[in-house]
C-alpha positions as CSV (number, residue, x, y, z in Angstrom):
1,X,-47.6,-8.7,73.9
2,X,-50.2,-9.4,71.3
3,X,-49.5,-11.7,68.1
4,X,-48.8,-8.4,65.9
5,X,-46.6,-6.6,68.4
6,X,-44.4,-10.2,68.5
7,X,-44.6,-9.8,64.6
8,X,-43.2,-6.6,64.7
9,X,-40.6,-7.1,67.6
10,X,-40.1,-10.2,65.4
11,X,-38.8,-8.0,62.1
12,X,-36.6,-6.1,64.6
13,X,-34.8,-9.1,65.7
14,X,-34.6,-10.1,62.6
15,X,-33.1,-7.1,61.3
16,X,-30.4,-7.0,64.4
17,X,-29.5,-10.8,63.9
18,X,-28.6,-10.1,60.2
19,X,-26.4,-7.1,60.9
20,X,-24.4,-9.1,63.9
21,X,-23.7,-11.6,60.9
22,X,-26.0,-14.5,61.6
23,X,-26.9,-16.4,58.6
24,X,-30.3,-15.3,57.0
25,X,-31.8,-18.5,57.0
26,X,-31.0,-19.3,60.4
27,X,-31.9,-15.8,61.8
28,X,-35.4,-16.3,59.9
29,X,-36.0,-20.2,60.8
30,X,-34.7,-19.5,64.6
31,X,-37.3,-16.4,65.0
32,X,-40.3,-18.0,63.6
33,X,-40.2,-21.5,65.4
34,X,-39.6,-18.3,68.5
35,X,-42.5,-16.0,67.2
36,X,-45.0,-18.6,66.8
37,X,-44.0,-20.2,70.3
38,X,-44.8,-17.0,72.1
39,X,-48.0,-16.4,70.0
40,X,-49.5,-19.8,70.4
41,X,-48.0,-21.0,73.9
42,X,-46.8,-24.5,72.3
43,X,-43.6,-25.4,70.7
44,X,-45.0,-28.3,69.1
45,X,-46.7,-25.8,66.6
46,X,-44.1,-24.0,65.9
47,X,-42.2,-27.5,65.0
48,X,-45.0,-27.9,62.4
49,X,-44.7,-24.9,61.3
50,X,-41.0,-25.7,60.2
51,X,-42.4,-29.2,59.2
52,X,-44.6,-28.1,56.7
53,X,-42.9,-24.9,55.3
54,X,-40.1,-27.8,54.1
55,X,-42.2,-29.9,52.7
56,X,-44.2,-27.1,50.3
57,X,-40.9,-26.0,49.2
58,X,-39.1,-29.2,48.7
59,X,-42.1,-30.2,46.7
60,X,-42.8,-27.4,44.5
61,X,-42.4,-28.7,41.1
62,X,-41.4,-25.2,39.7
63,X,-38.4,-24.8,42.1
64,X,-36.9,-27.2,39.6
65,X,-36.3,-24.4,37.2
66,X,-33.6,-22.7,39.4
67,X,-30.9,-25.8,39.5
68,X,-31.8,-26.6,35.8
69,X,-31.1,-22.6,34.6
70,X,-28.2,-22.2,37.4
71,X,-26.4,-25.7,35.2
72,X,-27.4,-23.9,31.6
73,X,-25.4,-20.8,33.0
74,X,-22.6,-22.6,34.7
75,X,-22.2,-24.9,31.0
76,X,-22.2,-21.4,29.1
77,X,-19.7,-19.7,31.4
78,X,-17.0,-22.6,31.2
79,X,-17.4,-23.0,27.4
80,X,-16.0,-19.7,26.3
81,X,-19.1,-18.0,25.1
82,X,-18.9,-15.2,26.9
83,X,-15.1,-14.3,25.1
84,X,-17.2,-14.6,22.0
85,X,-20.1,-12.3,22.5
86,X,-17.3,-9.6,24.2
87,X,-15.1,-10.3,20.9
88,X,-18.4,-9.4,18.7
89,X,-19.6,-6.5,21.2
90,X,-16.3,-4.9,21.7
91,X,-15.7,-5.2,17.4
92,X,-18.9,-2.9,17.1
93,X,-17.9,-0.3,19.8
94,X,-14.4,0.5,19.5
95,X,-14.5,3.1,17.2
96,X,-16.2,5.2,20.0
97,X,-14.6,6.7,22.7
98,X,-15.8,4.8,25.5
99,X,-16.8,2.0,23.9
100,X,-15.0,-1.2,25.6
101,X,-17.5,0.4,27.8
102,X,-20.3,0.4,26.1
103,X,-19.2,-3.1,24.8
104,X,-19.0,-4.7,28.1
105,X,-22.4,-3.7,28.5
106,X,-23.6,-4.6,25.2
107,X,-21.8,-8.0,26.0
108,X,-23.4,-8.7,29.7
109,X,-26.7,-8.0,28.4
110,X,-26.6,-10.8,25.7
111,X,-24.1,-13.1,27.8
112,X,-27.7,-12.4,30.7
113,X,-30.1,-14.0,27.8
114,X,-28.1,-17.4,28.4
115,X,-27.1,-16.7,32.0
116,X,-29.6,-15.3,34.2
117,X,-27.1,-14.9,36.9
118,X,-25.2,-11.5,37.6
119,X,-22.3,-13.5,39.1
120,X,-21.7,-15.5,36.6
121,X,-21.8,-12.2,34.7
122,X,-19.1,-10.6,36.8
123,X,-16.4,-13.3,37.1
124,X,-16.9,-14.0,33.3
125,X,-16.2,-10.2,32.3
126,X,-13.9,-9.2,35.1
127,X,-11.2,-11.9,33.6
128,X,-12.4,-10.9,29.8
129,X,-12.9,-7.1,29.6
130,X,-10.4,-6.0,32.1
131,X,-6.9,-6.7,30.8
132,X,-8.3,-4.9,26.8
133,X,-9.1,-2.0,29.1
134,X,-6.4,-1.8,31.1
135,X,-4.5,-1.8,27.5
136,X,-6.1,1.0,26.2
137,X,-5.5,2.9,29.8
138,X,-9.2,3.3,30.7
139,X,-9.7,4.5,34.0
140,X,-9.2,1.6,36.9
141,X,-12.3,3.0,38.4
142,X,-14.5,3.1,35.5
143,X,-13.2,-0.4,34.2
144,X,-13.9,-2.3,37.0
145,X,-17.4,-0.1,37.6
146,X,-18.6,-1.1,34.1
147,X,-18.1,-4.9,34.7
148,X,-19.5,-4.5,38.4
149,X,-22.4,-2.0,36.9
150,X,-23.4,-4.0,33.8
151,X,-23.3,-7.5,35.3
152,X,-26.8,-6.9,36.9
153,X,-28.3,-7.1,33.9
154,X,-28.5,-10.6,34.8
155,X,-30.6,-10.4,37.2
156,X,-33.5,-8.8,35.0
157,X,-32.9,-9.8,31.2
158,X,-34.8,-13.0,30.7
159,X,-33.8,-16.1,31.9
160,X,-33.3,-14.4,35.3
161,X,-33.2,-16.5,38.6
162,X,-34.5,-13.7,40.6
163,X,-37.8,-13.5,38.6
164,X,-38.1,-16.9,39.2
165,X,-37.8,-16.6,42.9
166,X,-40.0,-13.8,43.0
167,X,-42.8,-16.2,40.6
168,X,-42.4,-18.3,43.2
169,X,-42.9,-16.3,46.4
170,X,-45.7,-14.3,44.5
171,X,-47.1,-17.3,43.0
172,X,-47.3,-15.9,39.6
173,X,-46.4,-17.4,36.0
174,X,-42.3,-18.0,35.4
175,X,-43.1,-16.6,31.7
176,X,-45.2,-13.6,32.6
177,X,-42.5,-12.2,35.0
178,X,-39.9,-13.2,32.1
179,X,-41.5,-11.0,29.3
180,X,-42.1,-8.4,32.1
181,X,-38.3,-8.2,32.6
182,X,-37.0,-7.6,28.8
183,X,-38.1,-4.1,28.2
184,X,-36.8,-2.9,31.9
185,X,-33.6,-4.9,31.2
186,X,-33.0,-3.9,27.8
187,X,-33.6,-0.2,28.6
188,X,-31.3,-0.6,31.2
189,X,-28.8,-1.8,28.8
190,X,-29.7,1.1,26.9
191,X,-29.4,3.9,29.7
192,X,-25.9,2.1,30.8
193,X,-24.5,2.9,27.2
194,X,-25.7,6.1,26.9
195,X,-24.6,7.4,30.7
196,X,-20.9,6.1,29.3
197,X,-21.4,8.1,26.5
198,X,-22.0,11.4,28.5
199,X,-19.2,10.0,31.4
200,X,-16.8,10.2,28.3
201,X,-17.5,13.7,27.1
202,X,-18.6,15.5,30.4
203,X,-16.0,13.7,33.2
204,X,-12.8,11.9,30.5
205,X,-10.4,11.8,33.7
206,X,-12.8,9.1,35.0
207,X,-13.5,7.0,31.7
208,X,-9.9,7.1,29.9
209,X,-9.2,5.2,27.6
210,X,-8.5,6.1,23.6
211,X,-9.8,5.5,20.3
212,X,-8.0,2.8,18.1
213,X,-9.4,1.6,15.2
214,X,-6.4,-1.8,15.3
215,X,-8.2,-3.0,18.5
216,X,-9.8,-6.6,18.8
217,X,-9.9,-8.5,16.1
218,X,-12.3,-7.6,13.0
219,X,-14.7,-10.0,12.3
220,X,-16.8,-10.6,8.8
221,X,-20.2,-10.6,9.2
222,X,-19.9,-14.8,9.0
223,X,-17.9,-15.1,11.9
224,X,-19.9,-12.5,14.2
225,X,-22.6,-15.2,13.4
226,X,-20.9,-18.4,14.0
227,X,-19.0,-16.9,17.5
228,X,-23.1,-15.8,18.6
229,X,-24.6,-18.7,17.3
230,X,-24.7,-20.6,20.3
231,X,-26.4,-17.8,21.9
232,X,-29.0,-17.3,19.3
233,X,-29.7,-21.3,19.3
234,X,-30.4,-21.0,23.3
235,X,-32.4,-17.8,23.4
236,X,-34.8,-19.0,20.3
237,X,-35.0,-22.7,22.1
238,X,-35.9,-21.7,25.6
239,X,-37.1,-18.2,25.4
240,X,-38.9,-19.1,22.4
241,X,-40.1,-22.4,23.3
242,X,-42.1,-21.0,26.5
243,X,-43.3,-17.7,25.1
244,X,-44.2,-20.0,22.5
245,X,-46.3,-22.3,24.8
246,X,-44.2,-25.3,23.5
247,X,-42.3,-26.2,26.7
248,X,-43.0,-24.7,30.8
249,X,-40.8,-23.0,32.0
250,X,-38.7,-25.8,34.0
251,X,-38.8,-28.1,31.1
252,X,-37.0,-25.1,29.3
253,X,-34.5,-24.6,32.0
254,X,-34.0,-28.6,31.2
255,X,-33.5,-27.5,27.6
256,X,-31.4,-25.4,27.9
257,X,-29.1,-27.1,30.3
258,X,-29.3,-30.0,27.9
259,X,-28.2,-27.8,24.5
260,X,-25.6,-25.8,27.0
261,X,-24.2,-29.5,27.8
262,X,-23.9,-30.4,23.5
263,X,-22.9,-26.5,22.8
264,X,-19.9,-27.6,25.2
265,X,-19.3,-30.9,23.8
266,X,-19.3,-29.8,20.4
267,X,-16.8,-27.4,20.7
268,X,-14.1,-29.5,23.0
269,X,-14.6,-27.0,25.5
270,X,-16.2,-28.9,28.5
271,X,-14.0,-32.1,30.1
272,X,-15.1,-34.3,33.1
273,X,-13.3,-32.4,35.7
274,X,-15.4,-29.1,34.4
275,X,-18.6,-30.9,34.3
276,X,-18.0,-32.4,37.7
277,X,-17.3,-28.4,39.0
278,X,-20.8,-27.5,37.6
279,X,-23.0,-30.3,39.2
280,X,-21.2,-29.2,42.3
281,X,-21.6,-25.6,42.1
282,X,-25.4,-25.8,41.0
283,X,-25.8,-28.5,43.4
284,X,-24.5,-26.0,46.0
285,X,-26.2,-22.5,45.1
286,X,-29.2,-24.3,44.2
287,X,-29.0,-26.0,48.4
288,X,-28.4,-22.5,49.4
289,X,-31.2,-21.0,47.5
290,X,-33.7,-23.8,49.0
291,X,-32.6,-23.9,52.7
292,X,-33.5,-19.5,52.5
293,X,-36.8,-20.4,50.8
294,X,-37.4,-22.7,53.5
295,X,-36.7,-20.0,56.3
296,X,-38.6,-16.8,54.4
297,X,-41.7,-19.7,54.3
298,X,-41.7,-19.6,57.5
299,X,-40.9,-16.5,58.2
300,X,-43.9,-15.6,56.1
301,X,-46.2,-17.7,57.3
302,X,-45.3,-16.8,61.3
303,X,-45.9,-13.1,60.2
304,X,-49.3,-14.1,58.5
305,X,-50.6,-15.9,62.1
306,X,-49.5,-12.5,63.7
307,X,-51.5,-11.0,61.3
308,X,-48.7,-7.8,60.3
309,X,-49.3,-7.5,56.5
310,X,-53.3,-7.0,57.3
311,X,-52.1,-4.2,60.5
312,X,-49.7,-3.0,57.7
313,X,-52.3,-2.7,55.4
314,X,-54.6,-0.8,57.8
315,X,-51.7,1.2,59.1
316,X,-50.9,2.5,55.6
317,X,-54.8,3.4,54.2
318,X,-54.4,5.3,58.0
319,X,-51.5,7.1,57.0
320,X,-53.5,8.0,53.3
321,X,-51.0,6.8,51.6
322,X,-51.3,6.0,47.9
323,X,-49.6,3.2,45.5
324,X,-46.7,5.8,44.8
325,X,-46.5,6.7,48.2
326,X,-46.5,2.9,49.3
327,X,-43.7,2.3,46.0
328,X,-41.3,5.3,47.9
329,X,-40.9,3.4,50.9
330,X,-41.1,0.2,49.4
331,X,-37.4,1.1,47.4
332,X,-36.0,3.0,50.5
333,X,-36.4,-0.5,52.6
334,X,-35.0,-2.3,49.1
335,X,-32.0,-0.1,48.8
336,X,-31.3,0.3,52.9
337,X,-31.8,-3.7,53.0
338,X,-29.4,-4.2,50.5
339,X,-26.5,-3.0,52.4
340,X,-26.6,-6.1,54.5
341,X,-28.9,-9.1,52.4
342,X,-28.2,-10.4,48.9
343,X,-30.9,-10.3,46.1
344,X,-32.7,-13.5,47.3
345,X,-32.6,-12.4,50.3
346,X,-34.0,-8.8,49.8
347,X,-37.1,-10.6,47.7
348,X,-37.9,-13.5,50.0
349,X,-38.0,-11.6,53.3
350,X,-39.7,-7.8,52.1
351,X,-41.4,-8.9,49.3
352,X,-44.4,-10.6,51.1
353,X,-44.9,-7.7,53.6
354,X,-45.2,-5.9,50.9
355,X,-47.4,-7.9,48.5
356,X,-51.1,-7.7,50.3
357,X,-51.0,-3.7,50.5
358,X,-49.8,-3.7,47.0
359,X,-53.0,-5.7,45.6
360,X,-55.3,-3.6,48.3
361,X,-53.9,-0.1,46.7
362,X,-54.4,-1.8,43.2
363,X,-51.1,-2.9,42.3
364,X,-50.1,-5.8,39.4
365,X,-47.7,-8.3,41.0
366,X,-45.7,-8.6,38.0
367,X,-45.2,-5.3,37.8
368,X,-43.8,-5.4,41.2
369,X,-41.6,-8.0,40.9
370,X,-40.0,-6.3,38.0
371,X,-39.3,-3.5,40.5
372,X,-38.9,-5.5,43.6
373,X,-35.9,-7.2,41.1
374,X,-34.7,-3.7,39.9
375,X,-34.5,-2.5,43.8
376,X,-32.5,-5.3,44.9
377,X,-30.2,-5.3,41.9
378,X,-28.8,-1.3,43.3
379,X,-27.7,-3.7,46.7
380,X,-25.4,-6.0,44.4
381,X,-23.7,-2.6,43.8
382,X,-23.9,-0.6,47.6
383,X,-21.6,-1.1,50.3
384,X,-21.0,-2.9,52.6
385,X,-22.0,-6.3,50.7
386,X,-22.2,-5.6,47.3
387,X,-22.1,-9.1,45.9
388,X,-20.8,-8.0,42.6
389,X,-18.3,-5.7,43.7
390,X,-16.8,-8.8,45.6
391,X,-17.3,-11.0,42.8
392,X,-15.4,-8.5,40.4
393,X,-12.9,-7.9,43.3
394,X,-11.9,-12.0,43.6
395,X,-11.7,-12.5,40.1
396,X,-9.9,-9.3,39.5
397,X,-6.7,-10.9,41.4
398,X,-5.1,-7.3,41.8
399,X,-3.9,-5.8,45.4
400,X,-3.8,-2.1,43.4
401,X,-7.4,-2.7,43.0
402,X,-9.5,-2.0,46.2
403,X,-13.1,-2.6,46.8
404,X,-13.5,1.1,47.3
405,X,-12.1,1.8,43.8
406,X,-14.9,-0.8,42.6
407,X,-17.6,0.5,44.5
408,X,-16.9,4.0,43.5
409,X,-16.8,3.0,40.1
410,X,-20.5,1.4,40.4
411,X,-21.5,4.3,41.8
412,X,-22.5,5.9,38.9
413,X,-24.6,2.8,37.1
414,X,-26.5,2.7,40.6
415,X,-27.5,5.9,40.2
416,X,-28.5,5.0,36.3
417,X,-30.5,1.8,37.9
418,X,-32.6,4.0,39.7
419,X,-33.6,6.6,37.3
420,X,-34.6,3.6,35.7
421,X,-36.3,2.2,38.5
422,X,-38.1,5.6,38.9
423,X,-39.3,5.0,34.9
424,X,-40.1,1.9,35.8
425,X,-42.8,3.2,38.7
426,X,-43.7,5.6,36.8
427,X,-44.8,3.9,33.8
428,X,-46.1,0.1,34.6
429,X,-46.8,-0.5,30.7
430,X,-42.4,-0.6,30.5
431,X,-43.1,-4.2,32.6
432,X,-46.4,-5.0,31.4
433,X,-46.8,-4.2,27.7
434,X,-45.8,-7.5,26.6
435,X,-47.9,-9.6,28.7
């Protein structure tokens, strides 16, 4: 075999690996040192080839920013804010039928400005939205659907861990792919509420729920400030500070891990033993993340000495195919891929294939971040590992509660997700108007 039929065969084994549960990292490590041992005759190389794809990530300077936001979002989950900004979301909605729905959304898209993790997202709401629904009877499907649906705003509305991932695979600017994100996310957001609305009037047996003016607390317009306040202080000091030019983007992530760890403080909210549990967790996603960027480093690089994105390339301009054409089966592979990877997953390993014929058809790479994140974000949602279906299914702590029930309750805000995807495609200036 030739170097781009091992590169092929090499994605194949990949792909069968994954779905007979190997680890990702380990399926991608153990069939590049393999690929580039068959292509070059001499394992040696292929031990360099692990050699230096550890070294470039270990020593990237901007992989710094994923640890630093992953503690800012950890802090801001265990401190209560996220109660706060349901209590003020939930206060404007009620009065709509629906609208713990809508509020829940409204909620994980300003809870995502602080996070930038649809986890976090999840377990947060699941334990916060759920037992206010379940009072009002909503539906148990569309309850848990809501929480599962919204929390992927996360992954899009700036500060968003994926876009950072992605600015570091695609070697593009943290901030640019930040300010590409908030339009897509916040019509997202948008779309979300208005698909709840028409779920309400057009299918009620699913939503439930009733109107009534007593619930949640009423709050003057002084306490809706001083319950979002800590938000408002986080957005305006890292957002702001690197759209401003002030800070870089990992120095922000240090800010706002730093304010998150006095927001905390100040309100009595964050002991040792708390503290301790986020070093460990961020210490532990943050491991995770690295060891996969490690593996989809090499996996790239093995594919580049076979030479497949350049007989990828070729094959497509072959085939006639267009940048809308190439878009089609770039989301088909997203959303089939999802099934089986999570989101890091999904960008580190088809991301890069995809990247070279993107920029030969005339593509922008921010652009297709934004939808390489979008694409992804449907898998947190499909079966069978939607990671925010389990997430809302742990935290949910109820055996009447199955993960079907959950993932037929996403079902409709995947669908929303990719009309919105579609827009997105359609009309690059939604992702690159603010750039």
């Amino acid at each position: 075999m030739g170097p781009v039929e091992i590169g092929v065969a090499s994605i194949i084994l990949v792909v069968l690996l994954i779905y007979c549960g190997l680890y990702v990292p380990i399926a991608l490590g153990a069939v590049s040192v393999l690929g580039v041992w068959l292509m070059r005759d001499r394992l040696d190389l292929a031990i360099n080839l692990l050699t230096v794809s550890v070294g470039d990530a270990v020593s990237d300077y901007n992989f710094a920013t994923i640890p630093l936001f992953m503690m800012m979002g950890l802090i801001v989950s265990k401190v209560g804010i996220g109660r706060d900004v349901y209590d003020v979301a939930n206060d404007a909605f009620r009065r709509i039928r629906g609208g713990l729905g809508m509020g829940t959304v409204a909620a994980n898209a300003l809870f995502a400005s602080v996070t930038g993790s649809s986890i976090a997202s999840a377990s947060v709401f699941t334990r916060v939205s759920m037992p206010e629904m379940n009072r009002l009877k909503y539906g148990k499907r569309f309850s848990v659907g809501v929480v599962a649906g919204s929390s992927v705003l996360g992954m899009l509305i700036p500060p968003s861990v994926m876009m950072i991932i992605y600015a570091f695979v695609a070697e593009q600017s943290v901030g640019h792919m930040f300010l590409a994100g908030l339009i897509p996310g916040v019509l997202l957001a948008v779309c979300f509420c208005l698909g709840i609305v028409l779920m309400a009037h057009f299918m009620p047996g699913f939503v439930g729920g009733t109107v009534d003016d007593t619930v949640g607390p009423q709050f003057s317009m002084l306490q809706k400030l001083r319950k979002l306040m800590p938000v408002l202080v986080l957005v305006v000091s890292v957002l702001g500070g690197i759209y401003g030019g002030v800070v870089t983007a990992t120095e922000a992530g240090a800010l706002g891990a730093l304010l998150a760890l006095i927001i905390g403080l100040v309100r009595r909210a964050l002991g040792w033993r708390d503290l301790w549990d986020v070093f460990v967790e961020a210490g532990y996603i943050s491991a995770t993340l690295l060891f996969l960027i490690i593996a989809a480093n090499m996996y790239s690089r093995m594919l580049g000495i076979a030479g497949v994105p350049t007989a990828f390339g070729e094959w497509l301009t072959g085939m006639n195919f267009g940048l809308t054409e190439l878009i089609v089966v770039y989301v088909i592979v997203l959303i089939i891929a999802g099934t089986v990877l999570d989101t890091a997953s999904i960008i580190l390993i088809a991301a890069p294939l995809f990247m070279t014929a993107v920029v030969g058809f005339g593509g922008d790479l921010v652009w297709f971040g934004v939808v390489t994140v979008i694409g992804a974000e449907i898998g947190l949602l499909t079966p069978p590992l939607g990671l925010s279906v389990f997430t809302v299914k742990s935290a949910i702590d109820d055996p009447s509660i199955t993960l079907w029930d959950i993932f037929a309750g996403a079902f409709p805000f995947a669908l929303i997700m990719l009309l919105v995807l579609i827009a997105v495609i359609a009309f690059p200036s939604l992702s690159l108007a603010l750039i």
